[in-house]
N, C-alpha and C positions, 0 to 999 in steps of 0.2 A: 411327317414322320422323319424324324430324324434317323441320318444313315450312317454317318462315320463323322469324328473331330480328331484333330492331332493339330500339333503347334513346330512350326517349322525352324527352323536354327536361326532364324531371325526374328524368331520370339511371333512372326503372324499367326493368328489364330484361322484355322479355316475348316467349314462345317461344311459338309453335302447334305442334304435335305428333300424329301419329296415332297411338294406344297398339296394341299389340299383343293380336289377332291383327293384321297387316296385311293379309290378303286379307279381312277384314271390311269394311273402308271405307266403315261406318257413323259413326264417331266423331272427334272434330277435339280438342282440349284445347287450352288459354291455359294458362301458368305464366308465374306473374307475381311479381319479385323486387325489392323496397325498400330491399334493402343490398346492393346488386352483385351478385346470386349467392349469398350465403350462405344463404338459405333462399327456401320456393316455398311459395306458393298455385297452388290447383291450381283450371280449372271449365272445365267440355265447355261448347263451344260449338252451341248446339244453334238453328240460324236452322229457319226455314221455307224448304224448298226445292222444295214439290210442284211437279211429280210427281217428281221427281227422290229415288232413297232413298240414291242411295250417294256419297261423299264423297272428293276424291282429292286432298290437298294435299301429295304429296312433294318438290313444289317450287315452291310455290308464293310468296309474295312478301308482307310487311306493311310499312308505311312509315306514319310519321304527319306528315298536312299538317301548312301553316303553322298553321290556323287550329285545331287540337291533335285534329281526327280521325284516327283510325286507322284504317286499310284494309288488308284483308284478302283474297286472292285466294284461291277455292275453285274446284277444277273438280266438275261433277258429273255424274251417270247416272241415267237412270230404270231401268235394268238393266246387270248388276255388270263383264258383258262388251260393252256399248254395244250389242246388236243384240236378248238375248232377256231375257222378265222373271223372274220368281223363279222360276216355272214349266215353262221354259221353248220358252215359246210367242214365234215372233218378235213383234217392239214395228213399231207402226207407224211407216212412213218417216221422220216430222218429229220422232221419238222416238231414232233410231237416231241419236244423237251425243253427245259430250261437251258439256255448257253449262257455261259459265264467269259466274263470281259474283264480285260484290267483298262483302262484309260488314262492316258500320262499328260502330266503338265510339267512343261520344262521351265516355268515365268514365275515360279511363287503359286502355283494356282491361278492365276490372272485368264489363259487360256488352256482348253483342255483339246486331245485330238486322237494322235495316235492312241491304236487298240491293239491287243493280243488275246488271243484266245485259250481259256483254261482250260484240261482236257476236263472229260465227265462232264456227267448229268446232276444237276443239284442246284447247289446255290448256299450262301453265306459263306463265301469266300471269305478268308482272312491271311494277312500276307507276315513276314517277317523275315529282314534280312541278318543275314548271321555276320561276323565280324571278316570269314574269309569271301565275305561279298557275295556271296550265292544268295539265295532268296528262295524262301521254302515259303509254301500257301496249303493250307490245310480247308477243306470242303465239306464241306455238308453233302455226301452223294446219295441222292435217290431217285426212283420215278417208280408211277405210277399204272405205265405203260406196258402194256408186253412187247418185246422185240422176238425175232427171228430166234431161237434158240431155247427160250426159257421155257423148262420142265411144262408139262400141262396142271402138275398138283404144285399149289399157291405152297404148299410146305415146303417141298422139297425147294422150292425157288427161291423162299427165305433162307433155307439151312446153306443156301451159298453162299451167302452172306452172313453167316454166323448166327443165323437163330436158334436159339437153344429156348423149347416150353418150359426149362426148370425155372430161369431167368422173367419169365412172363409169369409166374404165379402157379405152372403147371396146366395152363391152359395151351391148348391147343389147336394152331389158327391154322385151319387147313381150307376156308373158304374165304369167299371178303377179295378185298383190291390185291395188287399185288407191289405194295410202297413197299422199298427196302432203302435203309435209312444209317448211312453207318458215315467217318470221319472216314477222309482219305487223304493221305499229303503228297504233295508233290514237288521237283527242283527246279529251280532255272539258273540258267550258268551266265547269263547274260541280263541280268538285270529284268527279268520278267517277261522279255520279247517270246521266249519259249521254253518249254517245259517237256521235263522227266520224270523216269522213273516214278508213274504214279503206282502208290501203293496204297490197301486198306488198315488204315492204322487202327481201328475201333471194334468193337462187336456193334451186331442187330441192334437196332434203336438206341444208337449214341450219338448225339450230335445237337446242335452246331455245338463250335471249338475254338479256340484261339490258343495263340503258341507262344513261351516264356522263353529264354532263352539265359543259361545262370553263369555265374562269374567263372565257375568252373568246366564250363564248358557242356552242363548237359542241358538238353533243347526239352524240355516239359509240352506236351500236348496235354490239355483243359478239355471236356466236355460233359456233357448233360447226358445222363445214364437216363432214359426214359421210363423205363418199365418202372410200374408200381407196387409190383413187387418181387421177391427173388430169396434165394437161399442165403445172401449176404448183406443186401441193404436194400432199403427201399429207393424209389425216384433219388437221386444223387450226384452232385458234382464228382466227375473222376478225372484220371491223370494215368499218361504211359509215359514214359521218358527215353530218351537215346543217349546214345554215349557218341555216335558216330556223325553227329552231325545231322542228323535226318535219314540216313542211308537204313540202319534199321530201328527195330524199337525191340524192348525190353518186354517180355512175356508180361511180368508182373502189372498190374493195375491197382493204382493208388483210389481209397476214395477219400477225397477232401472236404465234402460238408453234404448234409443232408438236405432235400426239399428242390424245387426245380426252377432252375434258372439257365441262360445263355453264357457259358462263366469268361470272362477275359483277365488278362494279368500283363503285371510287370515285374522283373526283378530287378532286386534291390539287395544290401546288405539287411544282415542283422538287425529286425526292426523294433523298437520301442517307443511305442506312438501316444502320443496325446492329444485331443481334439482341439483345433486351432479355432476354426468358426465354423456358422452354417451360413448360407446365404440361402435363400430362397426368392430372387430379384432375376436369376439369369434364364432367358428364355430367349433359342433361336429367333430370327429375322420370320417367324411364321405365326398365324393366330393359335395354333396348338401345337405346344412340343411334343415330340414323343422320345421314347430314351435318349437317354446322353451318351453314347458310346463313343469311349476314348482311345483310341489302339495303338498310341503311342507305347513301342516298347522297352524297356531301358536293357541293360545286359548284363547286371551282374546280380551276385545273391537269394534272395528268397523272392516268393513269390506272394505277391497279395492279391485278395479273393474277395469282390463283392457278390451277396447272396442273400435270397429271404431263408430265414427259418422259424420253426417254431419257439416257442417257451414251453416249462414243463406243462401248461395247461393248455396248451395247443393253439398259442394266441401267435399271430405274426408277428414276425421282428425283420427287419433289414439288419444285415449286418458286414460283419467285414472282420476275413481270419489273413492269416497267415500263415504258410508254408515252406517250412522249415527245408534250405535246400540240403543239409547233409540229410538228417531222416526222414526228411519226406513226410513227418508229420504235421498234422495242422492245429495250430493254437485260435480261438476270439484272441479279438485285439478292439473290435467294439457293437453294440446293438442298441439298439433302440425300436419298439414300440410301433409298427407300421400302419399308416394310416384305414389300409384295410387291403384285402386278400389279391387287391390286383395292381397296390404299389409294385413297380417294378425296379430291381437293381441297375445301375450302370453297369456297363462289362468288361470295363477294364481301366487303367487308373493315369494319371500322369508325373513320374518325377520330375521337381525342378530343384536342384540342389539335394535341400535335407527334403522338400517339402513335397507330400506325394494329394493327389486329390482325385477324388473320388466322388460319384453322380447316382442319385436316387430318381426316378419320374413317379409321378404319378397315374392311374390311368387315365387313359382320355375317355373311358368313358363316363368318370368325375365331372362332375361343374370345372369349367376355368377356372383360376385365381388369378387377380388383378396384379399380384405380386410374381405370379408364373410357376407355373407345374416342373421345373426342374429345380433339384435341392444338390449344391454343392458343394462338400465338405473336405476338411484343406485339414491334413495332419501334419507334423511336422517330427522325426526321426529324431528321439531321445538322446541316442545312444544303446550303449549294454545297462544302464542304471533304470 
């Protein structure tokens, strides 16, 4: 399963991946490519994580600062199911959660080591540094778990976290687990060693997210509206934005595409896209890929959006809009026909020059293809014409 790709200012290409078995989620791997892709080094990354043994990066997020560190988001467990350990015997209270890590390589990726600790409970960390060098990481925060404090009614524990029954259908969850599931961001002034000012950027059942960051300076948060249904749209890609850098956010909630997806972006100028080619040849250093996610992020302009939706007859399409960054409205800009209801989107894209690319998987739980279950398609920036 693949975890994070970005391509370094030296043009290396470098992929983290967890090899198969997947319910193992002892082991992480780097592949690292010097001619675009045509061949791989391969090395486990193997940090110090005690107490922590198991390892969960299916979506997790790698980006390299200005100043040519790379960073790496791992979430982790002191046991495989967050509550008991190998044995198991329940883990005590301050043990029963997911902890979130960043991992740095200072070599190119070559070697990984140093770690810092994200605050919260969750996981799918995704990081972005802004242009005055700060470094915002927006989280998926939840558990499952009751701590010291939390109400005795499963509702009122939600409603602290913004859950609103209009939002869910009118339905009213006042028994059941007690997950609460919302985007939270937070700052680091130092390059990721440590972190601030965490705040709850999202409502009840929003999440995971990733962060755009536009020419004019406003920082866009992306995420996945879960609920099925509600007084305004159904399951949905949405969006909050700042004007401040990340300090605050904007009451307002944009929704950008319908249907459920992980959403990621990048921005760009003013886009006018034509489809350059497809490839369907590229498949990580592993016997089954799983998404392609790309988190490289650019800094100016609009914002582009991979996503499945429907057609009028309710048939699947993958596709890919655009987000307009004065109005904040979203345009297609292309679709096609999805192989079936469990293709999945890439979640976020890459500029190089004009040229931006974007990643479709298949599921794995499809047959193989000999030609490889990752499909990679390379647009190339018109212009206004």
């Amino acid at each position: 399963m693949m975890s994070a790709f970005t391509i370094l200012d030296d043009d290396t290409f470098l992929i983290s991946y967890m090899p198969p078995p997947l319910n193992e989620n002892k082991r992480l791997r780097i592949a690292r490519s010097t001619d675009y892709g045509k061949t791989w080094n391969l090395n486990e990354m193997e940090p110090d994580l005690a107490p922590c043994k198991y390892m969960f990066a299916w979506n997790g997020d790698m980006i390299q600062l200005s100043n040519g560190t790379i960073l790496q988001t791992i979430d982790t467990r002191v046991g495989n199911d967050e509550v008991h350990d190998d044995d198991g015997n329940e883990l005590p209270l301050q043990l029963t959660r997911t902890f979130l890590y960043v991992i740095r390589s200072h070599d190119q990726g070559r070697t990984w080591g140093e770690k810092s600790l994200l605050p919260g409970v969750g996981g799918e960390a995704h990081l972005l540094e802004l242009p005055s060098g700060k470094v915002m990481a927006c989280v998926r925060k939840q558990r499952g778990v009751r701590m010291p404090g939390d109400p005795a009614s499963v509702l009122e524990h939600k409603k602290r976290y913004g859950y609103d029954p209009a939002f869910a259908g009118g339905i009213v969850e006042d028994t059941g687990n007690v997950w609460i599931k919302n985007m939270f961001v937070s700052e680091s002034y130092d390059r990721g060693y440590t972190w601030v000012n965490e705040q709850q950027a999202s409502g009840f059942l929003q999440c995971s997210g990733d962060m755009s960051y536009l020419e004019d300076g406003t920082l866009v948060l992306q995420y996945l509206h879960r609920y099925p249904g509600g007084p305004v749209a159904d399951s949905s890609i949405r969006a909050r934005v700042s004007y401040d850098d990340g300090k605050t956010w904007e009451p307002e909630e944009y929704i950008l595409s319908d249907g459920e997806n992980y959403p990621g972006g990048i921005a760009k100028l003013d886009w006018d896209l034509r489809l350059l080619r497809i490839r369907q040849d590229l498949s990580p250093p592993s016997p089954r890929p799983g998404i392609a996610i790309v988190p490289v992020i650019g800094n100016r302009g609009n914002v582009i959006l991979s996503h499945r939706m429907n057609d009028d007859q309710g048939r699947p399409l993958l596709a890919v809009s655009s987000l307009d960054r004065d109005t904040l409205e979203t345009r297609w800009v292309w679709s096609r026909a999805a192989d079936s209801m469990e293709d999945m989107p890439g979640q976020a894209y890459i500029a190089l020059n004009d040229v931006v690319v974007t990643t479709f998987s298949r599921s794995p739980a499809e047959p193989a293809r000999p030609q490889g279950d990752t499909e990679v398609l390379a647009f190339r920036d018109e212009g206004d014409g």
